[in-house]
Structures are given as C-alpha cells and as structure tokens.
N, C-alpha and C positions, 0 to 999 in steps of 0.2 A: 754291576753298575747300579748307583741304587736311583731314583726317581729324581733325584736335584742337579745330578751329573748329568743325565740326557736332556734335560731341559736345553742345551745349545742344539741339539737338532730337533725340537721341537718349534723354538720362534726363531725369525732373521733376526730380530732387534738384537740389541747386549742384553746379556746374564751375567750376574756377579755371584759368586758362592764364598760363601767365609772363608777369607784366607786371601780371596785375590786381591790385588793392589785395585784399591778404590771402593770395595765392598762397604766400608763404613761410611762413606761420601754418600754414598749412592743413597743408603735405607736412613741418610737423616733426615727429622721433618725440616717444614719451616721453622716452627717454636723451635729450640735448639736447648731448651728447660728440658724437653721431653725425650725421653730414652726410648727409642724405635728398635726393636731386637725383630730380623726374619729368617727366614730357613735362607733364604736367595732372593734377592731382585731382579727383575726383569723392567727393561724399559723397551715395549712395546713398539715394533715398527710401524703396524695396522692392524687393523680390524681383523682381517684374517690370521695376525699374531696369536691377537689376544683369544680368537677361536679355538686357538690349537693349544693354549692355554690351559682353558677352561675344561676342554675335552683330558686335558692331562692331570689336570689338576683332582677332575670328577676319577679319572680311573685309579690315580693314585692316593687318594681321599686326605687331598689337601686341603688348606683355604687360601683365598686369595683376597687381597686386602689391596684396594684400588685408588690411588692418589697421582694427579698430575706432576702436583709438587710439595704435595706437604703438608699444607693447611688445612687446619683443624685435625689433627694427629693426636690421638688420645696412648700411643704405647701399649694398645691392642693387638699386638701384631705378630705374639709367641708363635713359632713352628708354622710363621704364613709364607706365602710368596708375594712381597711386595710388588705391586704393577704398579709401573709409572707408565703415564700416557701422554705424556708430555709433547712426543711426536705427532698426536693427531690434530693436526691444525689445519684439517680444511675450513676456508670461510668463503660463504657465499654469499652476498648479500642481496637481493633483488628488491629496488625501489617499487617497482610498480604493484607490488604484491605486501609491501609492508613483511617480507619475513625474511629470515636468516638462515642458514642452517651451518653449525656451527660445533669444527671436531671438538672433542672432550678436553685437549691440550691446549685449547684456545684462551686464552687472558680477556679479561673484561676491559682491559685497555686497549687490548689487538679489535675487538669489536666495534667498540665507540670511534676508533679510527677510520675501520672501514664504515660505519654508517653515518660521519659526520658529514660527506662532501654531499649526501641526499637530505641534509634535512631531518633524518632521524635516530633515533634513541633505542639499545640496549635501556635495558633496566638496572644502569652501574650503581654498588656501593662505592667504602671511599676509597680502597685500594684497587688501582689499574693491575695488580699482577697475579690478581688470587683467576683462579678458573673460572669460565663461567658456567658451565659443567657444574662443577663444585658447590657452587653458588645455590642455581635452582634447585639441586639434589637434598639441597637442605632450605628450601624456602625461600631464601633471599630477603634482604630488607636493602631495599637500595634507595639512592637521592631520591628518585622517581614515584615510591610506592606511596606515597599518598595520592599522586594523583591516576597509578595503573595497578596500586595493590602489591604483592608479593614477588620477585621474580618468577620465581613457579608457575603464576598463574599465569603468563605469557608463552610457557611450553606450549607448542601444540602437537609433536610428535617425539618420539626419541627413537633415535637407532640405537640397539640395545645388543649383547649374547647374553644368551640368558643361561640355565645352570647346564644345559644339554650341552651346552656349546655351537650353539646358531643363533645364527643372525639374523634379527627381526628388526623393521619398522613398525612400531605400534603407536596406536592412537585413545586417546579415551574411548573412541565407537570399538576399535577391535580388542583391546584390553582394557577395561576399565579400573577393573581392583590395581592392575600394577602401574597404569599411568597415574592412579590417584597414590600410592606409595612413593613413587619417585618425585612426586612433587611436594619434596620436603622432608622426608625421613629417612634420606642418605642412600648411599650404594648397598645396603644389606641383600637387595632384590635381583638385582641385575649387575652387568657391566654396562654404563652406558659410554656409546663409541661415539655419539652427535647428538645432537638434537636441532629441533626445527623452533624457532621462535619468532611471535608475531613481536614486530617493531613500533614506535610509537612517534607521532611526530615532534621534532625540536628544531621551529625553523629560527627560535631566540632560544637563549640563555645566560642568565646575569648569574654569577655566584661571587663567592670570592671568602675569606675571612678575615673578622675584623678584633683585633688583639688590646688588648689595656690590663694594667698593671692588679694584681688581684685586691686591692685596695678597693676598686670599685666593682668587685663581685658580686655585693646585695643592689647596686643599680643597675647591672648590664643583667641580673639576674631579673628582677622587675620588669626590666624592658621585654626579656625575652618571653616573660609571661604573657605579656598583654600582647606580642606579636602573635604569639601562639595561639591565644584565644578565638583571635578573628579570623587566622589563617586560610587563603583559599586551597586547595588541594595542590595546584601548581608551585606552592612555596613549602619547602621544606629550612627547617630550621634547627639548627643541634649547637648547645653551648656545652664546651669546655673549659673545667676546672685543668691547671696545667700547673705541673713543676717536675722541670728539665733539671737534670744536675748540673751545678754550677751556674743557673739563674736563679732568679728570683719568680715567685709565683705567677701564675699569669691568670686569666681570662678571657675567653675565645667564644667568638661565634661563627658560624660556619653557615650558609645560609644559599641555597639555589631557590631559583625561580625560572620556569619555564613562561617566559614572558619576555616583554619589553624592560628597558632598564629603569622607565618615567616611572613605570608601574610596582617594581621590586622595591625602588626607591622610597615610594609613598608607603605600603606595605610595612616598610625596615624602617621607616619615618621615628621609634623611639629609641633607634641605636643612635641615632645624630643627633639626636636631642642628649648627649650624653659624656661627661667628659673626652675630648680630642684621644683618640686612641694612639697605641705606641705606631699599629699600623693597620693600614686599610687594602686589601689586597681586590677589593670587590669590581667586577670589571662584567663588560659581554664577555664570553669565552665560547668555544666550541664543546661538544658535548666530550671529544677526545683528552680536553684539560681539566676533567674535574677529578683525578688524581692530584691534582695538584692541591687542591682547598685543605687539605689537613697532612699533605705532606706525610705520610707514612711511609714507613721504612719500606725500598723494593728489595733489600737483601733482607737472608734470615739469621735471627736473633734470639736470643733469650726474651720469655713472659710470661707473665701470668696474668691471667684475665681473668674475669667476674660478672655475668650479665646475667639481670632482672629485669622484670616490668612493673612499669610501676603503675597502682590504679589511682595515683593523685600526685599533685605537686602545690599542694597549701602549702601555709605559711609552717606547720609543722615539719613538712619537709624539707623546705628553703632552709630554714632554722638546722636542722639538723646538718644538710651540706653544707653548709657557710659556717658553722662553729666552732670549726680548727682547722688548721693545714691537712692539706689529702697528702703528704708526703706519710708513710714514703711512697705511695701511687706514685705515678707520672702522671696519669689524665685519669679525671670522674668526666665520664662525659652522659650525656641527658640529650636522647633524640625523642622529636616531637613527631609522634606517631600518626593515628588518628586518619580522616581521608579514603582512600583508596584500600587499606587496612582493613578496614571496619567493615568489607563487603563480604558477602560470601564466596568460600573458595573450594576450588577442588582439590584441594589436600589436607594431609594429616593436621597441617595449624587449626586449619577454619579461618574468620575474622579474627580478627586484632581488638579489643574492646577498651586494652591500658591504654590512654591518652600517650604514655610518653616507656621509651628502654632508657636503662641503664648501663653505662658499661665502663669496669675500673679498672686496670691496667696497671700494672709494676713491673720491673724487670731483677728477677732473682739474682743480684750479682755474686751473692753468697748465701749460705745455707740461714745464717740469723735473718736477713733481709727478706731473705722467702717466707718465710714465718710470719714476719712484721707484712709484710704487704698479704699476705692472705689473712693474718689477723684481722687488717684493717677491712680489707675487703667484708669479710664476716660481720665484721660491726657495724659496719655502713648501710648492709642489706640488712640487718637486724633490724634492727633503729628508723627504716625508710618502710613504708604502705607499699609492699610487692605481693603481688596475683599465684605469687606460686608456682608458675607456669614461664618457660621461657623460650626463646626462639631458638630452633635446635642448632644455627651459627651461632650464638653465645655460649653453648654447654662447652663448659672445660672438662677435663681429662677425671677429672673426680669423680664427674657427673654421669647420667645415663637418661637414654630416650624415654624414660619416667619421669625427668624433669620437665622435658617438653611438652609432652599429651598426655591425655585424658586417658583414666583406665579403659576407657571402652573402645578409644582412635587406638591405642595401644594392643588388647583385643586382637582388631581386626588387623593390625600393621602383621601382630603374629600369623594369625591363618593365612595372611597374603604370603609372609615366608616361607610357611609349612609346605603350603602349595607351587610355589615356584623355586622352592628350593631346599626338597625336602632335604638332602646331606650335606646342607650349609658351607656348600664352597664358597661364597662371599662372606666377606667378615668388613663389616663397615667400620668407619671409627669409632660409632657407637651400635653395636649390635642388639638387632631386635631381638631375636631369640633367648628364652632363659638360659 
C-alpha cells in the first residue's frame, strides 16, 4: 500500500485520490484559468487532522500545499497533497478585549459579521469570501489599512503545526523570525490552524459606489485626485475603470469612511460637484455590508490579473489610463494607499511608500483573449511610473516572491525556511525556497 492510499486512516476529514468521483472538484482553485494538478486532497477535519498530516507527510517525504479555498492558486502543486481547511471555523470574538481569534477556514465576511453587533472591525478587503487566514498570510490590503496599516500587522498570535507536526501557539516574544514570516510571505513556513487578531473600532460607516458613464472619466478622475490629496486616514477611496460584456464603459468610485456621513459627505464633496451619475449606492452600512461596494463574484471563475504600485498619479499617468478603452480588461482599478501604509511593520512588506496599487483584470474566455488581455495588461504597466515591487496578494501565477521583497527581506524569508523547515513539506503558492 503505497503512502496516498493510507492517508484515510491517517485524518477523519475526506481524502480524494485520482480516480475517485470528485477528485477534480475537489483540487480546483478559485481562478478556474488555473490548472491545480495533486497527488490527493485532503479537506481537513481539525487541527489534530492536519497534525497527523504533517507527521505523514514528513515521514513519507511529501509536500503539502495549504488552501481554504483556492485563492490565489498559482498551479504549484505537482506530486503535493492538497489541504483544504475549509472546516476550521472556529470564531470568537471578545468585545471587551478588542480581539478575535479566528479558524483558518473562516471568510472575512463570516468575521465582519460576527464583530459588527460590537462596534467593531476585522480589517476587510473587498471580497467577503476569500479567508481571512489567507489574507494576513500574505499581508493584506484592506478598506481599513490606511487608517490600521496592513491586515498583518493586526496578528497578534497564530496557532500554527509546524514541519514536526505539532502544535504550537506562537507570538512575536516566543518566535519572532516566524511570526514576522507569516505576516505576509504566505504559508511556505508553517500550517496556520488560527490566529488571534486585535480588532479596531467602527461604531459609523458610510461607503457605497458611485457609477457614471466613462464619458466622464477624465472628471470623475480629477475629482478623485483631489479627494485623494487631502484624504484623512479614515477615508479610503479606489476608482474603477469598467467594461462588463455587453455594456457600455463605465466609471466607478468606491469609497468608505469610518465616520459620520455629514463628514464623508464634505470629504467626497468633488464627486457631487459632478455630472448626476447613472447611480449612487453610498449609504451608513454595517461593517458586515461592505462586500457589497464592488459587488465581486462569491463563486469561482476564470481570470487573469495584473497588480502594480505605482509611485505617482500625474497628469502623465492620467493621460496614459484615459487614452483608449481598457477592454478587453473588465476593470483598471487604482486604490489610494498611503495612511496607515506608510508606517512601519512587522513583516516581509515593511511600509507602503506608493501613494496609490494598481490592479487590472480580464477574464480568458479563449485562448486569443488571454493573450489580448495579458498583452494589455503588459502595456499598461509598461507605460505607467511602477516601484517594482508589489504586494504579495497581487502576484499572479507567472510571478514569484522576488516580485514582492527586497533581495535582502528575501534572504532572510530563506534562512527562516531553511530553519523551520528544512525538508520543505510546505509548498506555498508562491515558494520561498530556490
């Protein structure tokens, strides 16, 4: 019996081995562009699952490549053992303490739910369904991080197995090299089964987005300049270039504010100075609804992505996005950084120093289309003032953890490997190790 067939009496959860009915269900990612090939998947019952795992995995000298659900899947994943953690959804939230502690298989929607009837805040991006695990593990850029910084930096403990296959709680005081890994250069280091995060308060919130015809692209783009300029940390702001199949181009601004609505208002003051838009979705809301502001797909689909930082947004720039249709993209979108960013952090990023990310989007319907939209994609960062450097939740599948850091964060990301796991039983979506 060779080592993939014993794996059902190694964990409770389900095992799929090539050949069983569902096997190909099981190992696809989210992106559905991308081709996930594994020895077997496994979708974890518990923590002491994934322990027995690890231990199996070390003695038969496998790798294990660890995703919730999918996102950000690069098709790294020859001769691995897929783990899904999907099942670990414990959530605890404790008001009086400001913290959380929150299984691996938990959604950043299932979060904001539980911390909305107190008053406070997860550090969500703009999808409720991606992990919030997942998230941290690679830094995070969420509505919130201008004015709390990174998701990351709100870790304050992770329950982890590590390559021995046991189960630790570690903290920056008790491990320092591997809490500062995990906060932002993905699962390569560990398995992480929880973590603990401090919470932030949102006893208001105004968001909402406000939509007009791409006709008036170079004014809603001006405005959003000069919103941007003044911006207080509490206000985040991100315009979308748009074209949906079968509409016509559009124009989007997406905009929260952790405040009063008098106040958001005055703040957003040169969107309403602005031609009547097709719609205004901007409202109070719960910190639970802000999936909803750009509306992105909860099922998985075909894409292809593209994300930069950019160190400017002149009139060179403006110029260059407004000079043709972004199709065949579906969205150029342009988040305004800066804030809470720009501080120092305890992870692989560090600060944030580009004012503003980029990120462009198409969906490969066919093989010429994939081409034309990564052409485009290429041309568009070409032609734009980018850093070089990108947040490791933007690297696509082409990419690797030498897009994100620095040769020297990189370096050290290595020796943290070498050391906690010198026979590379984790295999991240993006792997540190050469």
């Amino acid at each position: 019996m060779n080592d993939l067939n014993i794996l059902r009496s190694v964990v409770r959860g389900r095992v799929w081995l090539p050949g069983d009915p569902g096997f190909d269900a099981a190992r696809r990612p989210w992106n559905l562009a991308i081709e996930q090939p594994a020895a077997a998947v496994v979708e974890a019952a518990d923590a002491d699952d994934i322990a027995a795992l690890v231990r199996h995995a070390r003695r038969t000298g496998r790798a294990i490549a660890t995703q919730p659900s999918g996102h950000g899947a690069t098709g790294r994943t020859d001769d691995t053992i897929l783990l899904r953690t999907a099942r670990l959804q414990a959530l605890e939230v404790d008001p009086a303490t400001r913290r959380a502690r929150v299984g691996a298989g938990v959604s950043s929607g299932r979060l904001q739910a539980g911390t909305a009837p107190y008053g406070l805040t997860g550090l969500p991006g703009s999808s409720p369904v991606v992990s919030v695990a997942g998230v941290a593990l690679g830094g995070g850029l969420s509505w919130f991080g201008r004015a709390h910084g990174w998701v990351a930096d709100s870790v304050t403990a992770f329950d982890i197995v590590d390559s021995e296959g046991r189960q630790r709680h570690i903290t920056a005081g008790t491990d320092p090299d591997l809490c500062w890994a995990l906060r932002g250069a993905g699962g390569d280091f560990a398995i992480v089964t929880a973590l603990e995060l401090a919470l932030h308060p949102a006893p208001s919130l105004y968001g909402g987005r406000m939509l007009w015809a791409a006709e008036h692209a170079p004014d809603v783009m001006d405005a959003y300049l000069r919103i941007t300029s003044t911006a207080p940390p509490e206000l985040t702001v991100w315009l979308d270039l748009l074209h949906f199949p079968g509409a016509d181009p559009m124009v989007a601004v997406d905009a929260t504010y952790l405040g009063a609505e008098s106040e958001a208002l005055v703040l957003l003051g040169p969107l309403d100075r602005l031609p009547a838009p097709l719609s205004d979705g901007r409202r109070m809301m719960a910190v639970s609804e802000l999936g909803g502001i750009t509306a992105e797909p909860t099922d998985p689909g075909p894409g292809l992505s593209h994300g930069e930082l950019l160190t400017d947004l002149g009139d060179a720039a403006v110029k260059t996005l407004l000079a043709e249709p972004i199709a065949p993209l579906l969205s150029v979108q342009i988040r305004h950084l800066g804030g809470g960013f720009t501080r120092p952090s305890d992870g692989p990023h560090g600060p944030l120093t580009e004012p503003y990310a980029l990120y462009l989007f198409g969906i490969p319907t066919d093989p010429a289309t994939a081409e034309a939209v990564t052409g485009k994609q290429a041309a568009l960062a070409a032609a734009l003032p980018i850093s070089g450097r990108k947040p490791y939740t933007f690297l696509n599948p082409g990419e690797s953890v030498a897009d994100a850091f620095t040769p020297a964060v990189l370096d050290r990301l290595r020796d943290i490997k070498r050391h906690h796991d010198p026979h590379n039983v984790f295999r991240s979506n993006f792997p540190t190790h050469r």
